[in-house]
C-alpha positions, 0 to 999 in steps of 0.5 A: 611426723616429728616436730622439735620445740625449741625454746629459749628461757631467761630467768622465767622459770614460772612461765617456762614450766607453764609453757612445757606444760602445755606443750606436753598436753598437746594433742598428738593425733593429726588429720590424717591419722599419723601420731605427732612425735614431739622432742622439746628442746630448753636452751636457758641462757644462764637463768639464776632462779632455778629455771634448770634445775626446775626443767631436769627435775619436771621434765627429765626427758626434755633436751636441755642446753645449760648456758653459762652466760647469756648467749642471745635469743638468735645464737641460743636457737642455733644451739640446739638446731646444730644438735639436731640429727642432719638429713632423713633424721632431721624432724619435718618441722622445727617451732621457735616458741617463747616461753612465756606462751601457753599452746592450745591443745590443738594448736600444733597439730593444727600448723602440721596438719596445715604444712602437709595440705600446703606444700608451698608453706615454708613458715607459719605464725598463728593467732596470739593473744595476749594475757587480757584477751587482747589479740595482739598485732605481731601476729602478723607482719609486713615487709619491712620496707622504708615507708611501713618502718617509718609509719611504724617506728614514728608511731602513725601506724596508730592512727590509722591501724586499718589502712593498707600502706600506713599499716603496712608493717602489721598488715593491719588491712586483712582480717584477723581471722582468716588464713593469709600469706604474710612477710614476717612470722612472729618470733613467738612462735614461728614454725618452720618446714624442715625443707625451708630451714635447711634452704635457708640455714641457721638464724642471724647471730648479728642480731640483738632483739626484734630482727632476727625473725624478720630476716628469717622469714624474709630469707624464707620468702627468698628461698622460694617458700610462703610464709602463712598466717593460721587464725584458727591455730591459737596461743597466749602470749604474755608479751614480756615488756623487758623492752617498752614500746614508747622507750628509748631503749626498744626505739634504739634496739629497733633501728639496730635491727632494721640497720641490719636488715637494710645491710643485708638486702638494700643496697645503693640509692635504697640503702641510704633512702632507707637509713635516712628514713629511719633517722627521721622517725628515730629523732622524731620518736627521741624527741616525743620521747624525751618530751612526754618523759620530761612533761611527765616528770615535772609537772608535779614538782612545778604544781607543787612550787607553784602553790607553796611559793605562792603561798609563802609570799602571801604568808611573808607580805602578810607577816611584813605588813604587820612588822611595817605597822607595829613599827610605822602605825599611822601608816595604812598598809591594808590594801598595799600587801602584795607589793614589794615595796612594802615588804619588811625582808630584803629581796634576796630572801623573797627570791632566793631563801624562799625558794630554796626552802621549798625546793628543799622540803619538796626535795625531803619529800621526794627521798621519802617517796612524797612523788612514788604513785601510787601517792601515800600522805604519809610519806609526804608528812614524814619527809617534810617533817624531818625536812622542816626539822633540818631547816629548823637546825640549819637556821639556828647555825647561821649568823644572826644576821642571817636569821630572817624570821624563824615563825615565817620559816614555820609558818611557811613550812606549814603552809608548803606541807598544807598545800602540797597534801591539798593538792594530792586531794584535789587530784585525788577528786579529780580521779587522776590515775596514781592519786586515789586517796580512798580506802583501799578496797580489797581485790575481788578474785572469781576462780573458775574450777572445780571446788577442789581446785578453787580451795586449792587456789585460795590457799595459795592466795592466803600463804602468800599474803594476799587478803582477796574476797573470793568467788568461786564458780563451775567452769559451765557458767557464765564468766562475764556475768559472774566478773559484773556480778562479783565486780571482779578485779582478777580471774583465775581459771584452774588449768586442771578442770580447764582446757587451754582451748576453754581459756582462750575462748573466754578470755577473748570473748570478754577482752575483745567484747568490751562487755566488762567496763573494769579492768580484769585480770586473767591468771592460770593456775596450772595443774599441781602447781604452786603458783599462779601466773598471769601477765602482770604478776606471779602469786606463788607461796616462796615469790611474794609480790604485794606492795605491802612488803618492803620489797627491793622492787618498789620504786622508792626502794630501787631510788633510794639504793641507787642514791645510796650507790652514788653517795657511797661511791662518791665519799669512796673516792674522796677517801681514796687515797687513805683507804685504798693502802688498806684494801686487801687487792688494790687494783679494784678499788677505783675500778668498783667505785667507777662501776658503781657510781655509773650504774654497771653495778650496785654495792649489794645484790646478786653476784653478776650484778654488784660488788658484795651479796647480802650473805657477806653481812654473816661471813665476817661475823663469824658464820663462815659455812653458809649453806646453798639453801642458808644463802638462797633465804638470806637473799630472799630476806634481803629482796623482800624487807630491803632497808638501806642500813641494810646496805650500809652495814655489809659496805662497813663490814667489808670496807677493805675488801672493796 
């Protein structure tokens, strides 16, 4: 009995080596006595974090398919099923497997003991969970017909996840652990018999994303063949989120597909029933979207103005009322602050200087990651310290006449910084997601292994820099009160004393119990391996992931380099017609600015994706033999301590070679 592994990697080379690991580690002896001959095929659609040269050396006996640009998940597929042997050679089932996945040790052996019981069966999906334990509802779907795309795609689904026809779409009505006949297997894992995937054919290169699986299995049912759902057969999937679920982007790829999928099967009055559907839910969806998007943006820069603009007129009525008096004292102005007509400052200056000076103290701010969550006081003293300090400047350039009050303008600088940092604490106070002002605690991490293993870990954990209490137990204890126990924030299970099976087991038994009243990570740590891997976060000793670092990843970093890109671009092109006779090719002058200033390119990072590399710094500066292995730490440096002099310096260095 032979069956061929397929997977398809793009620059997840951690989660691929975990992944092959687990194929490998599969038991290979199925029901009735016949030995399990496995041939895996990579098809890496031009990874650039070593994904190729991690499978040639790990695993030199796997089929490897080297892209050099990045082909597509349906087109990638097709690549290594057109070199399969044709005929009797052909192996009696072929399994497209994601490769952030992890297979139980019996998981395959399962799904081709259960083909050969059911000869009708032409797909199989199995049980997934995700990396909190969490069965994940893709594993078994619907058709796709108008009325379960549009309960889906508008998001009703979610509010009756049980009921036969508005959970259609995942077929939410039948029971999570029993075998069944389902419409569309999960693209994850998807096992298909030699006999349906030669009736059927290749998969549908026309697709992009989510609808290439769904029209395979559907051509499966066409063909004549089921398509079965195996609960007792499991595997994790981490459930990349490359393409959010609430984003525009996944609702836009969504209806592309679905778009597809009505050309090639409806037709008529069906088609266009279907396709106006659709563009109901999308618009629904793009509105809620944009809604929540923008709801979610300004509320707190509105909070914010509020506060600080209230308080500056206060502060202003108060000032005028003391300016009135010292000027008219027999007048009595006590109880007559708050109105307009007693203020000493013309109105422009209540509703428009005012207003300007707090937009731009909130703006200093924001550049120096005053709104980035998780909320940092300092970067909001920081950044209206030196906003206050430009308006101090400002003021002392402007005409006499338009110097209103230098001590209100202090005061009101104060009083703008005052509130906003009040604001955070009451926030802060109120438990408000992102606002937790408290004393960072360290992360609690509990390894279960063998005490070889566990040292090994927390070895790991310490060259990577992160400062965790550890506890440490025998995989024979009781996990869920050992987490309440220890308060664990992050479970790591040492695959070497662990069968996947154990894993799954007690990762679904604490997410799916709801004993834990914490939020816990799971994490495996494979065998001889130097990483650990889970489904937020990769801990290995060369990738170093902490928000301590400065790292290129952080939100601040990536906002502040793309307003580097769009300044630079800006004054790029205004100097244009002097620079550009410098340039040493004149063509790409306009054309990488145009690039950089609509987001296709950035000034500085990787070769496919900006204009210069980090490395470009040193090799006008005389170092011109630059080794692979000097420019691979170089970039890594550059990712790791990213800082925007950084970029500035490389842009000057190669100012005519733009």
């Amino acid at each position: 009995m032979r069956l061929a592994v397929v997977i398809v990697n793009y620059n997840v080379k951690y989660f691929l080596e975990q992944c092959l690991e687990s194929v490998y580690g599969s038991e290979r002896l199925t029901a009735n006595g016949e030995v399990l001959d496995l041939e895996v095929w990579v098809v890496d659609n031009a990874s650039v974090d070593g994904s190729v040269e991690m499978v040639r050396e790990r695993f030199p006996d796997i089929h490897l398919i080297a892209n050099t640009q990045n082909a597509g998940f349906a087109k990638a597929n097709n690549q290594a099923l057109r070199q399969m042997p044709p005929n009797a050679s052909f192996p009696d089932a072929v399994l497209l497997l994601n490769p952030d996945t992890v297979v139980e040790r019996d998981t395959l052996v399962k799904c081709m003991d259960f083909m050969a019981t059911h000869p009708d069966c032409g797909g199989l999906g199995v049980k997934m969970i995700n990396g909190e334990g969490q069965y994940l509802k893709e594993s078994k779907r619907g058709f796709p017909s108008p009325e379960a795309s549009f309960f889906k795609i508008s998001g009703l689904i979610r509010l009756f996840p049980h009921h036969r026809r508005i959970a259609a779409y995942y077929m939410g009505h039948l029971p999570i652990d029993e075998v069944n006949e389902i419409d569309i297997l999960p693209g994850a894992f998807l096992m298909v018999r030699r006999e349906a995937l030669q009736s059927v054919g290749l998969l549908d290169e026309s697709y992009f994303m989510y609808g290439e699986d769904i029209d395979f299995s559907w051509r499966i049912r066409l063909a004549g063949y089921r398509n079965y759902y195996l609960p007792s057969a499991r595997i994790i999937h981490y459930k990349g989120e490359s393409t959010k679920r609430g984003s525009m982007n996944y609702v836009y790829t969504f209806y592309n597909a679905m778009s597809i999928f009505v050309q090639h099967y409806f037709s008529g009055k069906n088609a266009r029933l279907f396709n106006l559907l659709l563009h109901l839910a999308i618009w629904a969806r793009a509105t809620l979207s944009f809604l929540q998007r923008a709801l979610k943006a300004i509320w707190l820069p509105i909070a914010d103005f509020t506060v600080a603009y209230a308080g500056f007129l206060c502060i202003e009525h108060l000032w005028s009322a003391q300016k009135l008096s010292t000027l008219t004292p027999d007048t009595n102005l006590q109880f007559s602050i708050f109105n307009s007509q007693f203020s000493y400052y013309p109105p422009e200056y209540i509703y428009l200087i005012i207003p300007l000076y707090i937009l731009f103290l909130m703006a200093a701010s924001w550049l120096y990651g005053g709104y980035v969550k998780p909320v940092r006081l300092p970067r909001i003293v920081k950044g209206m310290a030196i906003g206050s300090a430009l308006l101090l400047v400002f003021y002392s350039l402007l005409d006499e006449s338009m110097r209103y009050s230098r001590a209100l303008l202090l005061m009101g600088c104060g009083w703008t910084l005052a509130s906003t940092l009040g604001l955070r604490a009451l926030l802060s106070l109120l438990r408000v997601p992102g606002f937790d002002l408290r004393p960072r605690r360290p992360r609690h991490c509990l390894v279960v292994g063998s005490p070889e293993e566990c040292d090994r870990i927390k070895s790991l954990y310490a060259q990577s820099g992160y400062n965790h209490q550890f506890a440490t137990l025998a995989e024979s204890e009781r996990i869920a009160d050992a987490i309440r126990v220890h308060k664990a924030d992050e479970v790591v299970f040492c695959g070497k004393d662990i069968p996947v099976q154990r894993i799954i087991d007690q990762m679904t038994a604490i997410g799916q119990s709801g004993s834990i009243k914490r939020q816990v990570e799971f994490k495996i740590a494979p065998d001889s391996s130097s990483f650990v891997i889970g489904s937020t976060r990769i801990h290995s000793a060369e990738d170093l992931y902490t928000e301590e670092l400065n790292t290129l990843a952080s939100p601040l970093n990536r906002r502040n380099k793309r307003l580097f890109d769009i300044v630079t671009a800006l004054l790029l092109l205004l100097v244009s017609p002097i620079l550009v006779w410098f340039q040493k090719e004149h063509g790409h002058y306009f054309r990488h600015c145009l690039q950089v200033l609509v987001g296709r390119k950035s000034w500085v990072g990787e070769e496919d994706r900006a204009i210069f590399t980090p490395e470009q710094a040193l090799r006008h500066s005389g170092t011109n033999t630059l080794t692979p292995a000097n420019i691979a730490r170089i970039r890594l440096r550059y990712s790791r301590n990213y800082r925007l002099t950084t970029d500035l310096l490389i842009v000057a260095k190669n100012l005519l070679r733009i």
